[in-house]
N, CA, C and O atoms as a GROMACS GRO file, in nm:
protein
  384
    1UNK      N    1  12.162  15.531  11.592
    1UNK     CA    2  12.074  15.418  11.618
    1UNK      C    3  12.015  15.435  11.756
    1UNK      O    4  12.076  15.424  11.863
    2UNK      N    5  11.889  15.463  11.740
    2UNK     CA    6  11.836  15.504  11.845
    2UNK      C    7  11.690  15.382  11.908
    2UNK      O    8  11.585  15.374  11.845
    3UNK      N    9  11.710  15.320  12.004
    3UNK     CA   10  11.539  15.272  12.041
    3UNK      C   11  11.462  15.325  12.111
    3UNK      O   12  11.532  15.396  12.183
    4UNK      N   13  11.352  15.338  12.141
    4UNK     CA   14  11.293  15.370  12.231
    4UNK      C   15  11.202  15.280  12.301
    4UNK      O   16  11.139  15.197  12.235
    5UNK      N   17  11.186  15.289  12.444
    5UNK     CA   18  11.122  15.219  12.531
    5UNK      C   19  10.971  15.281  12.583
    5UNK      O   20  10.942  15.380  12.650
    6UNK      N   21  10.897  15.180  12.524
    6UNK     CA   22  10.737  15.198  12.570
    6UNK      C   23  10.727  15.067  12.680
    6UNK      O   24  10.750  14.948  12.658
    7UNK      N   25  10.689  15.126  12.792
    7UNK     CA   26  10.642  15.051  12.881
    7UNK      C   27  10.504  14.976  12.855
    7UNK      O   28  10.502  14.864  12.905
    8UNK      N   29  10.355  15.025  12.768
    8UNK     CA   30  10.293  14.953  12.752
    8UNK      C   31  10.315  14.867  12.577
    8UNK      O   32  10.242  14.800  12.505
    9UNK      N   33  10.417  14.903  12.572
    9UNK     CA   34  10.470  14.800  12.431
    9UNK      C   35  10.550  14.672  12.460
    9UNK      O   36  10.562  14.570  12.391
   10UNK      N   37  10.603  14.705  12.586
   10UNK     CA   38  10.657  14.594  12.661
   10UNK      C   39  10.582  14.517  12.708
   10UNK      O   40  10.608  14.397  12.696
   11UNK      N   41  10.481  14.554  12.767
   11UNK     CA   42  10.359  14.460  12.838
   11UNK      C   43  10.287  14.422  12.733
   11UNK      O   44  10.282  14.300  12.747
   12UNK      N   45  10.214  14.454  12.616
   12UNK     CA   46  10.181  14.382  12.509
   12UNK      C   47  10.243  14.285  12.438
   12UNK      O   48  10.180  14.183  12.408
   13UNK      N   49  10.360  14.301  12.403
   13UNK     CA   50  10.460  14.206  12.352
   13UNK      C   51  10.480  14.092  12.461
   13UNK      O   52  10.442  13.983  12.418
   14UNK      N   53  10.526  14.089  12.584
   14UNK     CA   54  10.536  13.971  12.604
   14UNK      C   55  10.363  13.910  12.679
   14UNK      O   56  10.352  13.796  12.724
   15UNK      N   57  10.253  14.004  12.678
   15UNK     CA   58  10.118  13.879  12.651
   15UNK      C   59  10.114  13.830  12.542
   15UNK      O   60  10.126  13.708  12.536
   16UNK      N   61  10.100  13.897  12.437
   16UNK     CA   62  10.165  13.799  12.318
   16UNK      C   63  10.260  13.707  12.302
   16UNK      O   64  10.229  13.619  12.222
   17UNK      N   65  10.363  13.698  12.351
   17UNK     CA   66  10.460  13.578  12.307
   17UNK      C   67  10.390  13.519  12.463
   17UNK      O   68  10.431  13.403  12.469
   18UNK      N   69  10.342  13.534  12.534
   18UNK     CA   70  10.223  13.426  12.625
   18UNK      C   71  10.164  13.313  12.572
   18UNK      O   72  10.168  13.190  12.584
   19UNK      N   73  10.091  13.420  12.495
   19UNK     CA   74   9.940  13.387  12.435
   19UNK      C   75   9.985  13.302  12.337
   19UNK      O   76   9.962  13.181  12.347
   20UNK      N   77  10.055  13.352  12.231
   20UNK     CA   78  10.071  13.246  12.157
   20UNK      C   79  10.151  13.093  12.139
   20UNK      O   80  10.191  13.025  12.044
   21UNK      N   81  10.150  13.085  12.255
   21UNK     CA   82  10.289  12.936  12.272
   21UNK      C   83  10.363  12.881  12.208
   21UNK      O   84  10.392  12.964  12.121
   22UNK      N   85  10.444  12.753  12.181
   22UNK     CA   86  10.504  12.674  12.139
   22UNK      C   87  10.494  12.704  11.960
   22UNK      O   88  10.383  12.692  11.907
   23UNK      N   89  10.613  12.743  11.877
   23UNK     CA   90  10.640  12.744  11.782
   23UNK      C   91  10.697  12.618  11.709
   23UNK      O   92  10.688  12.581  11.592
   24UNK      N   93  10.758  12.564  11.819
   24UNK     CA   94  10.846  12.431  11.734
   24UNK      C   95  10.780  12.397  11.628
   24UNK      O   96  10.814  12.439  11.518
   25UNK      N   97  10.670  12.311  11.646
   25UNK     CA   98  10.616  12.276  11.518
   25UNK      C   99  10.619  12.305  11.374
   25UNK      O  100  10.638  12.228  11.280
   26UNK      N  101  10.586  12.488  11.375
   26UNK     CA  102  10.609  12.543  11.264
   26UNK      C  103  10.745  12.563  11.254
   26UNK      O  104  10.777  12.568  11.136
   27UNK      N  105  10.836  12.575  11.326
   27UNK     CA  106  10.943  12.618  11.324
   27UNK      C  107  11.021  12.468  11.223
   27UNK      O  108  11.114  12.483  11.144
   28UNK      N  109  10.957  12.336  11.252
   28UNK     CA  110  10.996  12.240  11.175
   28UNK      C  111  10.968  12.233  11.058
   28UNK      O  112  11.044  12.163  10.991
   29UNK      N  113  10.865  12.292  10.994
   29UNK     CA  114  10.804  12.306  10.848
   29UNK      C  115  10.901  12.421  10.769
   29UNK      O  116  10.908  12.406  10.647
   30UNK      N  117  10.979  12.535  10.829
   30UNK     CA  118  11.058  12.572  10.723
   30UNK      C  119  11.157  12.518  10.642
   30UNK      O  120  11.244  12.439  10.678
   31UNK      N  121  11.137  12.574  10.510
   31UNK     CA  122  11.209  12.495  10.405
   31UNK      C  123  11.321  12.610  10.390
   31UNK      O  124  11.425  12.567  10.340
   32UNK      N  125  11.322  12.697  10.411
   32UNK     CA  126  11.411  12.787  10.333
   32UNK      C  127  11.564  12.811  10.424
   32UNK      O  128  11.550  12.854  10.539
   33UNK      N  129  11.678  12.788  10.384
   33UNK     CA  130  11.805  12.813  10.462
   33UNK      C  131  11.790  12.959  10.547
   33UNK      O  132  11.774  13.075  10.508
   34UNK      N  133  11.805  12.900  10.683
   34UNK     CA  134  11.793  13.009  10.782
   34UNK      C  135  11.868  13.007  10.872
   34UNK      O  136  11.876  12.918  10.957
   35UNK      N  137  11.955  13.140  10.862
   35UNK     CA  138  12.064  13.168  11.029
   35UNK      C  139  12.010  13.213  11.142
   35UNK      O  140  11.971  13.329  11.133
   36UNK      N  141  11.995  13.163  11.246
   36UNK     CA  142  11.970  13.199  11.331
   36UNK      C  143  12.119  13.273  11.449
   36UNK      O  144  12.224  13.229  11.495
   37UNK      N  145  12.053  13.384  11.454
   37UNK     CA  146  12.224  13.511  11.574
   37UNK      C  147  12.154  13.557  11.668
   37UNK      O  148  12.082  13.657  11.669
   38UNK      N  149  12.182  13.462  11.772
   38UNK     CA  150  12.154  13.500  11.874
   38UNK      C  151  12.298  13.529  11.974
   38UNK      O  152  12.411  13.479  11.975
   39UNK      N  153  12.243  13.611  12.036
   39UNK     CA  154  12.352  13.667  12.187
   39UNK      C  155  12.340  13.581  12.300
   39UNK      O  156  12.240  13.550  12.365
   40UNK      N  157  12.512  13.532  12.318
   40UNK     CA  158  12.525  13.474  12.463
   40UNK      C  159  12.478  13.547  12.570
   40UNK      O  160  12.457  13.487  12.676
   41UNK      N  161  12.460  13.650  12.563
   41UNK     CA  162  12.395  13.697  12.716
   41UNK      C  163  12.266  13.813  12.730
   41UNK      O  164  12.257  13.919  12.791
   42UNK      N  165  12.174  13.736  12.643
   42UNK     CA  166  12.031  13.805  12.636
   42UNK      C  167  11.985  13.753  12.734
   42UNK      O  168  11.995  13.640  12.782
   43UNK      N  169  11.907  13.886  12.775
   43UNK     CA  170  11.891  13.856  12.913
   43UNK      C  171  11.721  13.844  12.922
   43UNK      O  172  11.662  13.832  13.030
   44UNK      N  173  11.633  13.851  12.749
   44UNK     CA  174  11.494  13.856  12.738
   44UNK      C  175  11.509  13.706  12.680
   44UNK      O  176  11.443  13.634  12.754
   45UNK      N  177  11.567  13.633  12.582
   45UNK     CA  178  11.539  13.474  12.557
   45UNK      C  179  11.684  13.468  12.558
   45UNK      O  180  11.782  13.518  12.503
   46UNK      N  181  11.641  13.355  12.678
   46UNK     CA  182  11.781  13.263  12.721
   46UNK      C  183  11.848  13.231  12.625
   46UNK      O  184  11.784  13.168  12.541
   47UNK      N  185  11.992  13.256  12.594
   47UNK     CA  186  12.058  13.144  12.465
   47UNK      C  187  11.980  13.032  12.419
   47UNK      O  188  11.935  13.020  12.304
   48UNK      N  189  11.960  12.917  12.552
   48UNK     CA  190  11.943  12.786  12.458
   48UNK      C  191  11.818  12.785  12.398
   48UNK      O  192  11.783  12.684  12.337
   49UNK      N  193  11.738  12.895  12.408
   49UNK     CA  194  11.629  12.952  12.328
   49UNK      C  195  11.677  12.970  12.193
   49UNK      O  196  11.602  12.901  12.125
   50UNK      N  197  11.758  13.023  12.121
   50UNK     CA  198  11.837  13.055  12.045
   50UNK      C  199  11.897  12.930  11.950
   50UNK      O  200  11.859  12.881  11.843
   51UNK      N  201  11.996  12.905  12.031
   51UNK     CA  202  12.003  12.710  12.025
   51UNK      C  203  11.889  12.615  12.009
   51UNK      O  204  11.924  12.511  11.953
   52UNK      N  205  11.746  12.621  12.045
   52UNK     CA  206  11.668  12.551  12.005
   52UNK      C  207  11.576  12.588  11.902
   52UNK      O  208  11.484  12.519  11.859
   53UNK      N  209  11.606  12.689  11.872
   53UNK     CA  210  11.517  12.756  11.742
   53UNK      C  211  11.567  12.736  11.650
   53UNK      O  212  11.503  12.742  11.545
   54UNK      N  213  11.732  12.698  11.653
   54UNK     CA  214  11.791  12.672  11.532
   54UNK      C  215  11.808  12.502  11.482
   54UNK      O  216  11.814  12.460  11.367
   55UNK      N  217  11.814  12.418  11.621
   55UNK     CA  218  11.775  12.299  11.634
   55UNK      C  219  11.677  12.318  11.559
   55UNK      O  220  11.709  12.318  11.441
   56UNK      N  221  11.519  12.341  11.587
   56UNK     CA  222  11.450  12.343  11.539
   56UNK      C  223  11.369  12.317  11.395
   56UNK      O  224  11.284  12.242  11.346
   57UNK      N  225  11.460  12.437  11.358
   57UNK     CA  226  11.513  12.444  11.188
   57UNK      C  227  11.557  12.354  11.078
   57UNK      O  228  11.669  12.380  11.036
   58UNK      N  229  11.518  12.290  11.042
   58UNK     CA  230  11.609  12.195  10.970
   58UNK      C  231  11.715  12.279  10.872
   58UNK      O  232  11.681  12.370  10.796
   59UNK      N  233  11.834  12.235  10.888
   59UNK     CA  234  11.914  12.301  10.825
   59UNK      C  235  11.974  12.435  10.859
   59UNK      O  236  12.063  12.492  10.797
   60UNK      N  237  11.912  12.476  10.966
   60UNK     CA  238  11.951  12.630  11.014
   60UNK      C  239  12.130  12.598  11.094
   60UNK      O  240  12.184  12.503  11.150
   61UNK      N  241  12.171  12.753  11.052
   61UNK     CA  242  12.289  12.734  11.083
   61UNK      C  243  12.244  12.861  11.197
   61UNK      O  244  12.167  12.956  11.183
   62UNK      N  245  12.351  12.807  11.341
   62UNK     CA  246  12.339  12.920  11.455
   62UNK      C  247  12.455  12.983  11.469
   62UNK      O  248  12.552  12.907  11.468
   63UNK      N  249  12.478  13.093  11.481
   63UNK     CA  250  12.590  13.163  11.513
   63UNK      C  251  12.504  13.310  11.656
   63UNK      O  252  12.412  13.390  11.668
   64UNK      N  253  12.650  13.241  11.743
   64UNK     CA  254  12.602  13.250  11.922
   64UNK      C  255  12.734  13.391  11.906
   64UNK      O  256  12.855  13.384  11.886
   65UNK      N  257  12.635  13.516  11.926
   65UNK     CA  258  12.767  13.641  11.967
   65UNK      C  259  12.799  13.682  12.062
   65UNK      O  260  12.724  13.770  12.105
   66UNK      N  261  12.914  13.651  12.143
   66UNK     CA  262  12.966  13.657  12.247
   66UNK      C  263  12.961  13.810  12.307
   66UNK      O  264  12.994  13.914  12.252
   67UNK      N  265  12.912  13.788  12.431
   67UNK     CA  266  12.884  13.930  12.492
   67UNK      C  267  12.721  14.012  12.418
   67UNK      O  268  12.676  14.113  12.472
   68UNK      N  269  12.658  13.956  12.308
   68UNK     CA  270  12.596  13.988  12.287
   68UNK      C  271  12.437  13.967  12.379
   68UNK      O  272  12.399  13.851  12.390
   69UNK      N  273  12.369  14.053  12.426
   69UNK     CA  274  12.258  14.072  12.467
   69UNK      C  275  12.117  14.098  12.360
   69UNK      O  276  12.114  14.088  12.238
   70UNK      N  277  12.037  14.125  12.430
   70UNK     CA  278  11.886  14.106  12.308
   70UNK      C  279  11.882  14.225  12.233
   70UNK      O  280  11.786  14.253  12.161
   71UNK      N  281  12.002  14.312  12.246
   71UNK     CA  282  11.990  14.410  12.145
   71UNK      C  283  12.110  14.415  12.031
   71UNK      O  284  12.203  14.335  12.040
   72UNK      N  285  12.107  14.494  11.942
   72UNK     CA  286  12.209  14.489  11.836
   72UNK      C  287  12.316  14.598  11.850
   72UNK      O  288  12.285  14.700  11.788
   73UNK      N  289  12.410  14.603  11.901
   73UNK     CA  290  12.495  14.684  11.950
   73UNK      C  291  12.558  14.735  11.843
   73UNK      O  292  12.558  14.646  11.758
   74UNK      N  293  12.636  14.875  11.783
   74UNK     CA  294  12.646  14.918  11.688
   74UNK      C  295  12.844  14.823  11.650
   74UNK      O  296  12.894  14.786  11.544
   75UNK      N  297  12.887  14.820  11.770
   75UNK     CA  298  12.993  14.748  11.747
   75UNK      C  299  13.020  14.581  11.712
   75UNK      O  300  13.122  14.520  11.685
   76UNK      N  301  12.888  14.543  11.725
   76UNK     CA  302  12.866  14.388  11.654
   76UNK      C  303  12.811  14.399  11.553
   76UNK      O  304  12.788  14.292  11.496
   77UNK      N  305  12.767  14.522  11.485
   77UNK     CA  306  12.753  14.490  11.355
   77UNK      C  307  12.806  14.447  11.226
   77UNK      O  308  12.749  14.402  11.127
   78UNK      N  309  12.934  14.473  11.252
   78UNK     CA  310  13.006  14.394  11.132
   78UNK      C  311  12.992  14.242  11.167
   78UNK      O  312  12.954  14.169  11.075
   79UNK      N  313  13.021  14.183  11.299
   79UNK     CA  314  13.015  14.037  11.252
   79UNK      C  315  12.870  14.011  11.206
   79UNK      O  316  12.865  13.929  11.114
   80UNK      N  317  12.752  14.059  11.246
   80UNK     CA  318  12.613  14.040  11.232
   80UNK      C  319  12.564  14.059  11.063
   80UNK      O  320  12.484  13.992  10.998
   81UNK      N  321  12.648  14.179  11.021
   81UNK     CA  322  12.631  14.175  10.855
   81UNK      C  323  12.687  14.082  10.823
   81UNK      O  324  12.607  14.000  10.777
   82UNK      N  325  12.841  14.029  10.823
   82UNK     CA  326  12.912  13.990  10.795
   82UNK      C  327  12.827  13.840  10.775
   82UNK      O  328  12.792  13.800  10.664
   83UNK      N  329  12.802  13.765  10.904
   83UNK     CA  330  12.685  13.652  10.884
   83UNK      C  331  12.584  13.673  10.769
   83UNK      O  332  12.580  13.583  10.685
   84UNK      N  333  12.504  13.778  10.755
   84UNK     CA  334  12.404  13.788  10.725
   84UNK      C  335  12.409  13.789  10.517
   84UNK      O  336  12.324  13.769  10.431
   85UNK      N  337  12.502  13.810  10.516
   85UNK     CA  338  12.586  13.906  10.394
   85UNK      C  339  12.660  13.716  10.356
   85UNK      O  340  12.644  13.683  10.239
   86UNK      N  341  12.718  13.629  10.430
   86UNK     CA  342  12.756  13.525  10.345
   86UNK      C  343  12.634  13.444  10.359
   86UNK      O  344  12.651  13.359  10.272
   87UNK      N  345  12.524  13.418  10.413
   87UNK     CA  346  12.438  13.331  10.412
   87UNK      C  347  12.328  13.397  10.295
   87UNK      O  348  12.248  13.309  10.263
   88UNK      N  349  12.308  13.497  10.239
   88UNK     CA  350  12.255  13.554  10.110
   88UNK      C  351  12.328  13.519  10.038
   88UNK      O  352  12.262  13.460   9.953
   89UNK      N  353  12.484  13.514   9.998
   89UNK     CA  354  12.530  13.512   9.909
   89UNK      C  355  12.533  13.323   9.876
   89UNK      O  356  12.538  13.262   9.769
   90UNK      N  357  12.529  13.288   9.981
   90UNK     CA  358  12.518  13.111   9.973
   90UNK      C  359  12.408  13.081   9.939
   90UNK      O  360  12.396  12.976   9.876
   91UNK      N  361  12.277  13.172   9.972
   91UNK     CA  362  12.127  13.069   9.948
   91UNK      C  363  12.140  13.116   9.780
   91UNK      O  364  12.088  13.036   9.702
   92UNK      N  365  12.194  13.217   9.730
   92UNK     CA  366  12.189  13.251   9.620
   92UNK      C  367  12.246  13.168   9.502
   92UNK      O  368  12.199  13.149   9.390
   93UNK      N  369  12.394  13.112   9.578
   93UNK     CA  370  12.443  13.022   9.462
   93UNK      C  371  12.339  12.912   9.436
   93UNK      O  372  12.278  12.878   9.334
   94UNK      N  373  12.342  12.862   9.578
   94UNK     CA  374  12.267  12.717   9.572
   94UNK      C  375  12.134  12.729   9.464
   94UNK      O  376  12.122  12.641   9.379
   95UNK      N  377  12.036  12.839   9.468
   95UNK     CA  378  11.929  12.888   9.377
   95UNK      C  379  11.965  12.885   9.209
   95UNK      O  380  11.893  12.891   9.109
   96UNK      N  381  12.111  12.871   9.230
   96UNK     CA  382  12.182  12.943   9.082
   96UNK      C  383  12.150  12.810   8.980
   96UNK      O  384  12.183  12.814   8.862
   0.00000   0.00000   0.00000
């Protein structure tokens, strides 16, 4: 698992999340069950960024990964599937 860092991909991306402002709104119109996993210690959107996106949400469930930063570390991936893997298997019953 490899990323790579573009310096002018970095500077485009955040004029974009500039430019385009305030999501809440839409963020209140989703209907569909959504987890939001964010990392206690991202150091690009603050936690309670994280916390308010899931606020946000009606119905969103947040799960906060300790020590986790804005990237996906290969050793948090089991809890990160693990989330990801029972909240499919839940939107699925509920669909059933």
């Amino acid at each position: 698992f490899e990323r790579g860092l573009n310096p002018e991909g970095v500077g485009r991306q955040l004029r974009a999340i500039l430019a385009s402002g305030s999501r809440k709104e839409r963020l209140r119109s989703v209907k569909a069950p959504t987890p939001v996993i964010h990392g206690t210690i991202d150091p690009l959107v603050h936690p309670e960024g994280g916390k308010d996106t899931a606020v946000s949400i009606p119905g969103a469930k947040l799960l906060m990964i300790e020590g986790m930063g804005h990237a996906l570390p290969i050793p948090m991936w089991p809890e990160i599937i693990d989330a990801i893997d029972k909240h499919a298997h839940g939107a699925a019953a509920k669909a059933a």
